[in-house]
C-alpha positions in Angstrom: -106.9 -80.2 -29.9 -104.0 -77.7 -29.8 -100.6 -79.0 -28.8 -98.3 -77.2 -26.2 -95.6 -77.2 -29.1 -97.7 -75.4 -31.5 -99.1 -73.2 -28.8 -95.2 -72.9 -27.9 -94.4 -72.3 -31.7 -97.6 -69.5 -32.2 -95.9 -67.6 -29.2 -92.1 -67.1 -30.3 -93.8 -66.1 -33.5 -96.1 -63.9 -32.1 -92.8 -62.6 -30.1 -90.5 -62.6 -33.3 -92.7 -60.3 -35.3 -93.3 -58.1 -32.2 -89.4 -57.9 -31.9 -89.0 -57.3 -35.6 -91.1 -53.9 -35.7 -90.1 -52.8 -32.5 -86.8 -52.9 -34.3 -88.1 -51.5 -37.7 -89.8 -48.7 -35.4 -86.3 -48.0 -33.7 -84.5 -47.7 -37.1 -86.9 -45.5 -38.4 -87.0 -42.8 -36.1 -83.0 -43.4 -36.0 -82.5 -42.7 -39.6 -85.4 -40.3 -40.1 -83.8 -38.1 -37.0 -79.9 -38.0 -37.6 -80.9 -37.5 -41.4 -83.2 -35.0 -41.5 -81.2 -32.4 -39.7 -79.3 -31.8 -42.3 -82.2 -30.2 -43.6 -79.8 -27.4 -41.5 -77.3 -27.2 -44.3 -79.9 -27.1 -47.5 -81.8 -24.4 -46.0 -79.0 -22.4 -45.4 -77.3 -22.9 -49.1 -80.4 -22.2 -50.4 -80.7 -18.8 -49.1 -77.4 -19.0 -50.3 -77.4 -19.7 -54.0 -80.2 -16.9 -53.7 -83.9 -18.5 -52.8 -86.3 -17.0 -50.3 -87.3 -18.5 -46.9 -90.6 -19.6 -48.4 -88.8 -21.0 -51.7 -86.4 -23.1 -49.9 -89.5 -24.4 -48.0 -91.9 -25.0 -50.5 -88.7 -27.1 -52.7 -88.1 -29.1 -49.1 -92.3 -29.9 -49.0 -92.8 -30.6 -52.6 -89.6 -32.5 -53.6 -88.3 -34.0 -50.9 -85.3 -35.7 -51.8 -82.1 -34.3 -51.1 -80.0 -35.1 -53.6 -82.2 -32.7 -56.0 -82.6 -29.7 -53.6 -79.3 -29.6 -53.1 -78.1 -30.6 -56.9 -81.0 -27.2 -57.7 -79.5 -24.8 -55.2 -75.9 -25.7 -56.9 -76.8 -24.8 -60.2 -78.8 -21.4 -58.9 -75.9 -20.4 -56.8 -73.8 -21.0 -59.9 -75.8 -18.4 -62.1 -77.4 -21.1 -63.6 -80.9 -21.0 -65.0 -84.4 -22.7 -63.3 -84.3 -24.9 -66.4 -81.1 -26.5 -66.1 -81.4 -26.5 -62.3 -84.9 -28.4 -62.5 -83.6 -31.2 -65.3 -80.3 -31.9 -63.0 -82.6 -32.2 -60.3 -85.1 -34.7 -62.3 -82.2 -36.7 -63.2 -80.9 -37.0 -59.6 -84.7 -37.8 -58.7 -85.1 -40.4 -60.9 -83.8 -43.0 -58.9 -86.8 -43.0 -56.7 -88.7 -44.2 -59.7 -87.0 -47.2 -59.3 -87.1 -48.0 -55.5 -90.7 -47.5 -56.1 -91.0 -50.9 -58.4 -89.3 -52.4 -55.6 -91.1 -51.2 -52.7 -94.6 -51.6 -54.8 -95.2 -54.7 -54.2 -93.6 -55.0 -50.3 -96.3 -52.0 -49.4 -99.5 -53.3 -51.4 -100.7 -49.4 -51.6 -103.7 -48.6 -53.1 -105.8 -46.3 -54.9 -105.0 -42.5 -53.4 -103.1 -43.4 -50.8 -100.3 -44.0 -53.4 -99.7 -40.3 -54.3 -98.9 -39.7 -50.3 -97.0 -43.1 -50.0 -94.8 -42.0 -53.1 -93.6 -38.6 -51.3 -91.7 -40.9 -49.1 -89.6 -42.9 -51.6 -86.2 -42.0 -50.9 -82.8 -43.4 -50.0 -83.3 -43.7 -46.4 -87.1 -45.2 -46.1 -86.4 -47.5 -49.2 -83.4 -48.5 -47.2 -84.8 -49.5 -44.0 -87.5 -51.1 -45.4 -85.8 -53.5 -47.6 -83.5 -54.4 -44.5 -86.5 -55.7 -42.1 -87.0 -59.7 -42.5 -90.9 -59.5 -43.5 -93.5 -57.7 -45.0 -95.1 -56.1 -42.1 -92.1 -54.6 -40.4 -90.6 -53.6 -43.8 -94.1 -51.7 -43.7 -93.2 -50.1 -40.2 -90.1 -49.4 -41.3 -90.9 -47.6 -44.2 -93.3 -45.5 -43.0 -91.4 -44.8 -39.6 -88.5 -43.6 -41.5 -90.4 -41.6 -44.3 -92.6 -40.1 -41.8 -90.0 -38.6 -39.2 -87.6 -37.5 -41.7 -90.1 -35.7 -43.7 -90.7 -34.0 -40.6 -87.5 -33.3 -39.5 -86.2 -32.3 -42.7 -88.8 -29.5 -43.3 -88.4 -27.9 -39.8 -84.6 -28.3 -40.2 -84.7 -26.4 -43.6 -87.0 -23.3 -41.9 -84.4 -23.5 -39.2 -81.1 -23.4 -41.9 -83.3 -20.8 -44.2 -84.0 -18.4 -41.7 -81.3 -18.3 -39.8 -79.1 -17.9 -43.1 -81.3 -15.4 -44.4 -80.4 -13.0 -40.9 -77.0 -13.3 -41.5 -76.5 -10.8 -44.2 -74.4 -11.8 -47.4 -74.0 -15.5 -46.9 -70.4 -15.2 -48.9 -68.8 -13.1 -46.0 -69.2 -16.0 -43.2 -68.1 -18.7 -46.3 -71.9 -20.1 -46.2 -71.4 -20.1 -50.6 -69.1 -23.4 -49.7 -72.0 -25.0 -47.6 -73.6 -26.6 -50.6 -70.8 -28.0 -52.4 -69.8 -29.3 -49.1 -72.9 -30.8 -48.1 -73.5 -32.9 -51.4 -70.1 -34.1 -51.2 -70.6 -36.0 -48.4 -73.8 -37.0 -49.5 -71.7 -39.0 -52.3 -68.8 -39.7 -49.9 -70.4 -43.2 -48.5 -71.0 -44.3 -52.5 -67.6 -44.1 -53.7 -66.0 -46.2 -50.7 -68.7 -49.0 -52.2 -66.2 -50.4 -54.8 -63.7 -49.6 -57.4 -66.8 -49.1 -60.3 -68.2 -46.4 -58.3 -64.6 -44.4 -58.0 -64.3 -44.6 -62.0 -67.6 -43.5 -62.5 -67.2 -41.1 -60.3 -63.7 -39.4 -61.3 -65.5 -40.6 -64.9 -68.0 -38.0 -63.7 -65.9 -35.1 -62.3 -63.4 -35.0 -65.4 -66.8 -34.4 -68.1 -68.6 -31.7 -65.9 -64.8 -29.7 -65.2 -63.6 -30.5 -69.1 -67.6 -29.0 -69.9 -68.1 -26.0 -67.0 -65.7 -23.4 -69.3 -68.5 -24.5 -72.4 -71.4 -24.7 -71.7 -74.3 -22.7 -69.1 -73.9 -23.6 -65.3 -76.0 -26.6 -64.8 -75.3 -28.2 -68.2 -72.2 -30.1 -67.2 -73.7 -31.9 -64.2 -76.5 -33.2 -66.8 -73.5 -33.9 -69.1 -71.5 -36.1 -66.2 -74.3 -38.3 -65.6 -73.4 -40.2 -69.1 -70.9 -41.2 -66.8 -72.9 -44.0 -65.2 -72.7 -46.1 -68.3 -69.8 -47.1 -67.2 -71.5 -49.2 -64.9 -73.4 -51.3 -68.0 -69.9 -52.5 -69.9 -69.1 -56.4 -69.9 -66.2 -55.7 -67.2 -68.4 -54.5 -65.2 -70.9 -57.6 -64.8 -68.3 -60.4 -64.8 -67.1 -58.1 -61.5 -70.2 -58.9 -60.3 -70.3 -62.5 -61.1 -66.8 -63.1 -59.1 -68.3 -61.3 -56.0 -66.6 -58.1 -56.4 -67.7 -55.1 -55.4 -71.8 -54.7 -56.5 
């Protein structure tokens, strides 16, 4: 026979998890809205660094991380070539490789449904997902947040594209500045993380100014990524170890 307490205990539970991915549901749709339109600001420097409509689309649908479609249109806009544009962007990408061996085994996916699950690893969905207390509302979090921004983002960036593209010469209202902008303060919230991430950072900026009067647009952001290694030296770790900044 079933006693009130564990009747009791099944209930608050039952209401815990319940509260948990109404909360995972909330943050979601939270992130995934005030996020994705800036979806505004990549369409527009798109057109910008000189893409189509359908071109700034098509990069919003297919890649789907910001960082990248942003880091491409920089390059582009720069007179850079598709080449170097594409690598810097594969570089920036890259991360999401590894926020998919940690989300891997919190979703469980299988067979096909991995390919579509994958589109959705980014900063924002890996982040509310690894913030929600168990498995199933780090689930609903996910896919909340993956879900809405996707959508969001890609109407965002036909918004930004066309409305750019009407405009004339993007230069003459000071649009060529929009990208530059923009991806600064994507990288803004990282450098007030810690003192590590301000080296690697100024690290980052000296390499790619020192390089930009060498080398083809595009090849110095490539270049500055060596300055992450600054991350992997002894001083770093023991940092770590004393509770400093991670």
């Amino acid at each position: 026979m079933i006693s009130t307490d564990e009747v009791t205990t099944t209930a608050e539970g039952t209401a815990a998890a319940s509260a948990a991915r109404s909360a995972a549901v909330r943050d979601g749709f939270g992130v995934g809205l005030a996020v994705g339109v800036s979806g505004l600001a990549f369409g527009a420097a798109a057109v910008t660094a000189g893409l189509s409509v359908a071109q700034a689309c098509a990069l919003s649908l297919l890649t789907f991380t910001g960082a990248s479609q942003f880091a491409l249109a920089g390059v582009i806009g720069g007179g850079g070539g598709l080449v170097a544009g594409t690598l810097g962007a594969v570089l920036l990408g890259g991360r999401n490789a590894l926020y998919g061996l940690r989300l891997a085994e919190m979703l469980r996916v299988r067979g096909w449904r991995r390919l579509l699950t994958a589109q959705g690893v980014i900063d924002e969905s890996t982040a509310v997902a690894t913030a929600q207390p168990d498995r199933e509302s780090a689930r609903v979090g996910f896919y909340v947040t993956a879900i809405s921004l996707y959508l969001t983002w890609n109407l965002s960036t036909l918004a930004g594209a066309a409305g750019a593209s009407r405009l004339g010469d993007p230069d003459t209202f000071g649009l060529d500045a929009l990208g530059p902008a923009v991806f600064l303060a994507l990288l803004w919230p990282r450098l007030a993380a810690g003192r590590m991430e301000i080296k690697v950072a100024a690290a980052a900026a000296v390499l790619a100014i020192a390089a930009t009067p060498l080398l083809p647009p595009g090849v110095p952001v490539m270049l500055a990524a060596a300055a992450a290694l600054l991350g992997f030296l002894p001083g770093r770790r023991a940092e770590s170890r004393a509770g400093g900044p991670a």
